[in-house]
C-alpha positions as CSV (number, residue, x, y, z in Angstrom):
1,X,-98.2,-61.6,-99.6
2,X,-95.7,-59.6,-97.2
3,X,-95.0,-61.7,-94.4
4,X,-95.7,-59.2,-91.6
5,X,-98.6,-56.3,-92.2
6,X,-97.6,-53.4,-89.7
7,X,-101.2,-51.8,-88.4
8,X,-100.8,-48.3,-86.9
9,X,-103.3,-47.5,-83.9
10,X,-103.4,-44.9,-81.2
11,X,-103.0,-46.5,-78.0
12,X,-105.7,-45.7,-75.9
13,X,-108.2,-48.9,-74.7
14,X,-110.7,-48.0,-77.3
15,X,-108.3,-47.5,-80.4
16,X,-106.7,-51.0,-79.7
17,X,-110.1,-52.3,-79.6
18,X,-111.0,-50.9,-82.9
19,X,-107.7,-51.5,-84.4
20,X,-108.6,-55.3,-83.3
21,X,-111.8,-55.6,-85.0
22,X,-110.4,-54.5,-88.2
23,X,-107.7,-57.1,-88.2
24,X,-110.1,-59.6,-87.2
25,X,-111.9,-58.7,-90.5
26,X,-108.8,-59.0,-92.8
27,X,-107.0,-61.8,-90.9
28,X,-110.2,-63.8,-92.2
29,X,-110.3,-63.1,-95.6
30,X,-106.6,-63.5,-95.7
31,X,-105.3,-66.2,-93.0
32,X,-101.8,-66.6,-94.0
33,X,-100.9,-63.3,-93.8
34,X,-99.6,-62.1,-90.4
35,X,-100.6,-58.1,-88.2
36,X,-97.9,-56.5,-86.5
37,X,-99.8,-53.8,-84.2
38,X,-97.3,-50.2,-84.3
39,X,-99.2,-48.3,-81.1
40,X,-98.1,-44.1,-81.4
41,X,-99.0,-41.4,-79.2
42,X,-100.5,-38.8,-81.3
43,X,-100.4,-34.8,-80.7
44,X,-104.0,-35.0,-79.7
45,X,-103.1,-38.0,-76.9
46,X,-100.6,-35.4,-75.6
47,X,-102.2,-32.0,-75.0
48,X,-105.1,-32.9,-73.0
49,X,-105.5,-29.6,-71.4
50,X,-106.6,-27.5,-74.5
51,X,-109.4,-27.9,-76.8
52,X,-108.3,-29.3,-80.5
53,X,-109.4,-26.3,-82.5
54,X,-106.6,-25.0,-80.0
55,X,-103.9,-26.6,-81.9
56,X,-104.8,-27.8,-85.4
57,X,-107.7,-29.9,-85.2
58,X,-109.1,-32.9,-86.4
59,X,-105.8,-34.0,-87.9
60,X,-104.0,-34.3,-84.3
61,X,-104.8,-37.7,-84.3
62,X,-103.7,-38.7,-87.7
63,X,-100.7,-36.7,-89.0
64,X,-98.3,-39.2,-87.2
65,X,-99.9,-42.4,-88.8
66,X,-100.0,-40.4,-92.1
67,X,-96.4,-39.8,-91.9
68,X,-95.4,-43.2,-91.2
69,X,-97.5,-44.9,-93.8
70,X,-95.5,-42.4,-96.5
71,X,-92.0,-43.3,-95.2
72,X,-93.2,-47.2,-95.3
73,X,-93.1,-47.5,-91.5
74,X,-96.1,-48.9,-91.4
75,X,-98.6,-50.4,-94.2
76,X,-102.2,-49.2,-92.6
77,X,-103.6,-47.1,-90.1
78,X,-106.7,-47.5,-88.3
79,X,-109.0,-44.7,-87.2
80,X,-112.2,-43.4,-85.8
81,X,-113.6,-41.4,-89.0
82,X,-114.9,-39.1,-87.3
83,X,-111.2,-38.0,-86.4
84,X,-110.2,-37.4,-89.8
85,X,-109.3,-34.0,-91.1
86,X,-110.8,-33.1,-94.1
87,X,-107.9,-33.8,-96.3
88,X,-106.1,-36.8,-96.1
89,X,-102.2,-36.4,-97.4
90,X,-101.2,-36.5,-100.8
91,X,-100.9,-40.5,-102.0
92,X,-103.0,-41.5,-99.2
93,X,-106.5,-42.9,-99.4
94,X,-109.2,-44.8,-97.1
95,X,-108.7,-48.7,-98.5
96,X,-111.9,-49.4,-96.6
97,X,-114.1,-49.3,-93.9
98,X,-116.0,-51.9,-91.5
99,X,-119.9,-51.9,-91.0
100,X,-120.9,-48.7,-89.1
101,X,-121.8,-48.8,-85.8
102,X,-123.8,-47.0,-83.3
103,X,-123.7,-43.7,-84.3
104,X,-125.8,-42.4,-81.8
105,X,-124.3,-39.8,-79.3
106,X,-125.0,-40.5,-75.5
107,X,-125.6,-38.2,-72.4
108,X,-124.3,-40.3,-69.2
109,X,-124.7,-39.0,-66.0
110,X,-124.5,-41.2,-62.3
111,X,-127.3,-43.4,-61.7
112,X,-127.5,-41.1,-58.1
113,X,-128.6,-37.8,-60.1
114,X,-131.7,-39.0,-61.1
115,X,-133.9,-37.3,-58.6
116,X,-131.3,-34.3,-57.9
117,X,-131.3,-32.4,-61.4
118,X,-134.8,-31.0,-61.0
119,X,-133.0,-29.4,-57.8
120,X,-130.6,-27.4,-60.0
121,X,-130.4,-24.2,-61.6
122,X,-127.7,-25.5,-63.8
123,X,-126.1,-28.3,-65.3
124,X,-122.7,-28.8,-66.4
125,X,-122.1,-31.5,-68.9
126,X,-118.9,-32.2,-70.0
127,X,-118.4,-31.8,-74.0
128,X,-115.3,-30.3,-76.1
129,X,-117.5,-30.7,-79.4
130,X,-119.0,-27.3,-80.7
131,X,-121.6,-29.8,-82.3
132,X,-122.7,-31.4,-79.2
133,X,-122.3,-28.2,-77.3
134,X,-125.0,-26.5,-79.2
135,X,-127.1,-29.3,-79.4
136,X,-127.3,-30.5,-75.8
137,X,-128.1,-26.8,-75.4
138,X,-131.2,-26.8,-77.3
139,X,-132.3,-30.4,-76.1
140,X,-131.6,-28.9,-72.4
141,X,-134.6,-26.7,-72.7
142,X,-136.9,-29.3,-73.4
143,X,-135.4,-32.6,-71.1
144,X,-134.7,-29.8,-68.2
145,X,-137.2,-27.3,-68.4
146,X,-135.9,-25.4,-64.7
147,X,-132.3,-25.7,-65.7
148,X,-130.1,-23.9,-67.8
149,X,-126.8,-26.2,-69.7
150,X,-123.5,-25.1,-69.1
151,X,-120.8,-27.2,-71.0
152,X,-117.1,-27.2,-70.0
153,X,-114.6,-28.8,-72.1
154,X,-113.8,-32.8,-71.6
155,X,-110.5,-34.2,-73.1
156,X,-109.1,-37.6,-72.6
157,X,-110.1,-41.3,-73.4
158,X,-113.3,-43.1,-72.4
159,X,-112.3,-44.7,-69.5
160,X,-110.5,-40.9,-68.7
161,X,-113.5,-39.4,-68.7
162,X,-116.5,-41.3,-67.0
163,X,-114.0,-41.5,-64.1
164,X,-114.1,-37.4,-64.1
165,X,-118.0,-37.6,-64.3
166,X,-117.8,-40.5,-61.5
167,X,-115.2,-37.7,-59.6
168,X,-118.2,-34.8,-59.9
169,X,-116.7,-32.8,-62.4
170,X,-119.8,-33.1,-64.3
171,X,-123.4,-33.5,-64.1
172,X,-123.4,-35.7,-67.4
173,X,-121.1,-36.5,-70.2
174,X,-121.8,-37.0,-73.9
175,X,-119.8,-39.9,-75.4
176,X,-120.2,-41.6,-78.9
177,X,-122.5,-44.9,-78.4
178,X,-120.1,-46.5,-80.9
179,X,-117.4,-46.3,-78.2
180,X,-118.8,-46.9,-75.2
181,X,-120.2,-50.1,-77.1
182,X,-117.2,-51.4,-78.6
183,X,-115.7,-51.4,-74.7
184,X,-118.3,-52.7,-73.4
185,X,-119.2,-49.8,-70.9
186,X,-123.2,-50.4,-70.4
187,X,-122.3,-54.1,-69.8
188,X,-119.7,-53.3,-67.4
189,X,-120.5,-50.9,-65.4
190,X,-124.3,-52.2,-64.9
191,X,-126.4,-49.6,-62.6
192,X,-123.6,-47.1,-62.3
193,X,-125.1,-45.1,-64.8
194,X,-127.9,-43.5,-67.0
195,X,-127.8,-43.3,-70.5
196,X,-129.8,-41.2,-72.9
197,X,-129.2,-42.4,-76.1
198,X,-130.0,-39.5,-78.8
199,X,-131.4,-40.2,-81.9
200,X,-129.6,-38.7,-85.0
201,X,-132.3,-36.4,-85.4
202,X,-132.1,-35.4,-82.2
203,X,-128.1,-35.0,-81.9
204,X,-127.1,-35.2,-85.6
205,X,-123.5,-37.1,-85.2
206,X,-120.8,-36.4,-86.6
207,X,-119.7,-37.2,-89.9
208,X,-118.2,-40.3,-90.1
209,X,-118.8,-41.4,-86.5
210,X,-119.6,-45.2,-85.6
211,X,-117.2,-45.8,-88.1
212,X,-113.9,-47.6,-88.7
213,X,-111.7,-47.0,-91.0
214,X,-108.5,-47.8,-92.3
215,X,-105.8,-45.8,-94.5
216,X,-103.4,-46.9,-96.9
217,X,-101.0,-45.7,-99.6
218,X,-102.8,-45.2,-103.2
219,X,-102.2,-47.9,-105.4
220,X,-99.6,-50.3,-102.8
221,X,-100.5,-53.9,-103.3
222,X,-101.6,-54.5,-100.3
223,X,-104.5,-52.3,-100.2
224,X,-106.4,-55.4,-101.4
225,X,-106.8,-56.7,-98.2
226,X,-108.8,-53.6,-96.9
227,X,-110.7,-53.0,-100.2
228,X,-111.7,-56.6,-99.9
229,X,-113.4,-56.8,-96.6
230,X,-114.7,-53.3,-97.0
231,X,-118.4,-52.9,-96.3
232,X,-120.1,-51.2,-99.3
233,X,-123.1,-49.4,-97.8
234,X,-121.1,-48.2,-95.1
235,X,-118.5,-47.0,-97.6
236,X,-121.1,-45.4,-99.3
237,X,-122.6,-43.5,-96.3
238,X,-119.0,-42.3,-95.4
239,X,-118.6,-40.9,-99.0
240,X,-121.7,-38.9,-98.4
241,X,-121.2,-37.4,-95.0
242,X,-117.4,-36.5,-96.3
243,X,-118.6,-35.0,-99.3
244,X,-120.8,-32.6,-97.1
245,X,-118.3,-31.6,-94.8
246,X,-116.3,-30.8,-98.1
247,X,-119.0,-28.7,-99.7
248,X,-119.2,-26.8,-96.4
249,X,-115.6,-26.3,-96.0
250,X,-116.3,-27.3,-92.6
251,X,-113.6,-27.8,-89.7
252,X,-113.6,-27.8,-86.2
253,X,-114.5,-24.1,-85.5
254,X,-118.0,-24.8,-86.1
255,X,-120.7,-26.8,-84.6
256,X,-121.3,-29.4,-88.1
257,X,-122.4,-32.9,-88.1
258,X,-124.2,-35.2,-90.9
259,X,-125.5,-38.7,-90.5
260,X,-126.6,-40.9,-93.5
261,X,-129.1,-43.9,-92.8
262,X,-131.0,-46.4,-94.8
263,X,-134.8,-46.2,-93.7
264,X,-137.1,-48.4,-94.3
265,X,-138.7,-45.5,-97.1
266,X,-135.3,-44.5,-98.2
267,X,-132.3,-43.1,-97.9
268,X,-132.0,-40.7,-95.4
269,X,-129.1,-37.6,-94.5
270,X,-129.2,-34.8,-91.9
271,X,-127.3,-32.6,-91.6
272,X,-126.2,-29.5,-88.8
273,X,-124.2,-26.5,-89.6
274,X,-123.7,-23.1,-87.6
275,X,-121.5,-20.6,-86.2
276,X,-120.8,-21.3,-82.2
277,X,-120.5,-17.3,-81.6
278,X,-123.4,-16.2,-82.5
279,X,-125.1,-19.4,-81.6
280,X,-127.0,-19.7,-84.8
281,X,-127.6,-23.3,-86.4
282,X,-129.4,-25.0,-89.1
283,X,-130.5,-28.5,-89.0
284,X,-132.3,-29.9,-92.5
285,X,-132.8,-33.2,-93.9
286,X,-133.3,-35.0,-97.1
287,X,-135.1,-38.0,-97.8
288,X,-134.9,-40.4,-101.3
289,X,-137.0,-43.2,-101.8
290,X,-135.6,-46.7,-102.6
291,X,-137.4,-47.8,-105.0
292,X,-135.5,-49.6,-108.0
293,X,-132.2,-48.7,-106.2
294,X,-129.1,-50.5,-107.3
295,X,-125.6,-50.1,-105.8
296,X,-124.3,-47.6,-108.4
297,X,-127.8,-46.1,-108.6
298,X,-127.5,-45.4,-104.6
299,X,-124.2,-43.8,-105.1
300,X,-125.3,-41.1,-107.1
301,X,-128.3,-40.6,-105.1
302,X,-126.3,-40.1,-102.3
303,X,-123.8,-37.6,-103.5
304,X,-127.1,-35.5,-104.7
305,X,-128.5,-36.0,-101.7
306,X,-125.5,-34.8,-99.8
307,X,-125.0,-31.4,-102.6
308,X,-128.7,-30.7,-101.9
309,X,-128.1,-31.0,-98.1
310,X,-125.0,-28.8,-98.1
311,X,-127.0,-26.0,-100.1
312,X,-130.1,-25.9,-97.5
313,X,-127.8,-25.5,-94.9
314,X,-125.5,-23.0,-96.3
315,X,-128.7,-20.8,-97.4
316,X,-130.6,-22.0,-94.1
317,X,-127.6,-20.6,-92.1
318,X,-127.3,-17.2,-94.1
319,X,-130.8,-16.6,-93.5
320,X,-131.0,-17.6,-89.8
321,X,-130.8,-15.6,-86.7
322,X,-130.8,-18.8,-84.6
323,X,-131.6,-22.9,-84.3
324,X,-133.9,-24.1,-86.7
325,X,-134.9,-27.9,-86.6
């Protein structure tokens, strides 16, 4: 075993606390060895004042750590799956990935605004996701009946931007639950707040989020440690969603999201897909049962499930003039 094990991670609070939960997982399976964390400012941690689809994208946040693992500067890298492109470089693969979770999104808005927003005409909630923009739109006409939803584009980290909502920039934010969880927001900043936690039917997430997961070099030796603390069902569910995304060829200049989830009746994927200009969007479902499941038996469900789901919403969108749920 390499002495030291060099761990890329983005530096903001959330990333490090991520990061640490994934080398909490391996350091127990594998005690001896030792984690070296290698922080690095992406492109996306720099421009803050434009949108991603401004300048390239999901893959701001990874191409650094993607780099680095292919000229051996460092041996993993550790991201938020919902931040990765849809491509990963060439020799590169996901080793594994911890067990998902919450991968609810969240509207947050001051504590204080509860009796105020029926006063309004309009609300402006703070969003740089196409996704979220078009949902919270739609939602808007049935939790604010009197008040139309006007979103403005929020960049920065967690802490970066419930301090603009505290500031009044905003009426409400929408975070991912996952985050605000893994910080401990809710718990620390008791009665400062109101949360509206959206259920994936609601807000269908995006793909990948609530997850972490961590990258490595195809076929290095050391990719046993991730492979072997890797959480199957979660893997499994990630496979899905990226497999949708794929079939739709779907970036970040279009509101998209999937979500996979084990009910208690089956296996369950949702997906959204539209065009943000013509604010059309598709959201469709499907649903297999569990019984007499095994693990490979799941897998294949799954990746019909998610062809199936990509189909419904590519012909779903072709055919629709607006949001269909």
């Amino acid at each position: 075993m390499k002495k030291k094990i060099r761990i890329g991670t983005r530096e903001s609070e959330l990333s490090l606390a991520q990061t640490m939960l994934a080398v909490e997982a391996m350091k127990l399976a594998y005690p001896d060895a030792s984690f070296e964390l290698v922080p690095k400012k992406t492109l996306g941690d720099k421009i803050l004042e434009k949108p991603l689809l401004a300048f390239g994208g999901k893959g701001v946040f990874v191409s650094e750590f993607e780099e680095g693992l292919l000229q051996g500067e460092i041996d993993f890298a550790v991201h938020s799956a919902k931040d990765l492109p849809m491509e990963l470089a060439r020799g590169l693969e996901i080793a594994g990935v911890l067990p998902r979770g919450d991968g609810r999104d969240v509207l947050i808005m001051p504590a204080i605004s509860q009796g105020s927003i029926e006063k309004k005409e309009s609300l402006s909630i703070g969003t740089s996701s196409l996704r979220r923009g078009i949902q919270i739109k739609e939602l808007g006409k049935k939790l604010w009946p009197k008040c139309s939803v006007n979103c403005q584009s929020l960049r920065g980290n967690v802490l970066t931007r419930l301090s603009k909502l505290e500031q009044g920039q905003f009426d409400g934010i929408i975070l991912a639950a996952a985050g605000l969880n893994r910080l401990e927001i809710p718990q620390k900043t008791r009665g400062r707040y109101q949360y509206r936690y959206f259920t994936p039917e609601e807000m269908v997430p995006a793909g990948g989020q609530g997850i972490i997961a961590i990258e490595g070099r195809k076929g290095d030796s050391l990719s046993v440690i991730p492979k072997s603390i890797s959480h199957m069902p979660t893997m499994q569910q990630f496979k899905a969603e990226r497999l949708v995304l794929k079939l739709l060829n779907a970036g970040c200049h279009e509101p998209v999201g999937v979500y996979c989830q084990k009910k208690e009746d089956g296996l369950s994927i949702t997906g959204i897909y539209g065009t943000f200009q013509n604010q059309a969007c598709v959201k469709e479902s499907e649903l297999s049962e569990l019984q007499g499941i095994s693990t490979t038996s799941s897998n294949q469900i799954l990746e019909l499930l998610a062809r199936k789901l990509a189909q419904k919403l590519l012909e779903g969108l072709q055919s629709s003039g607006g949001f269909q749920a």
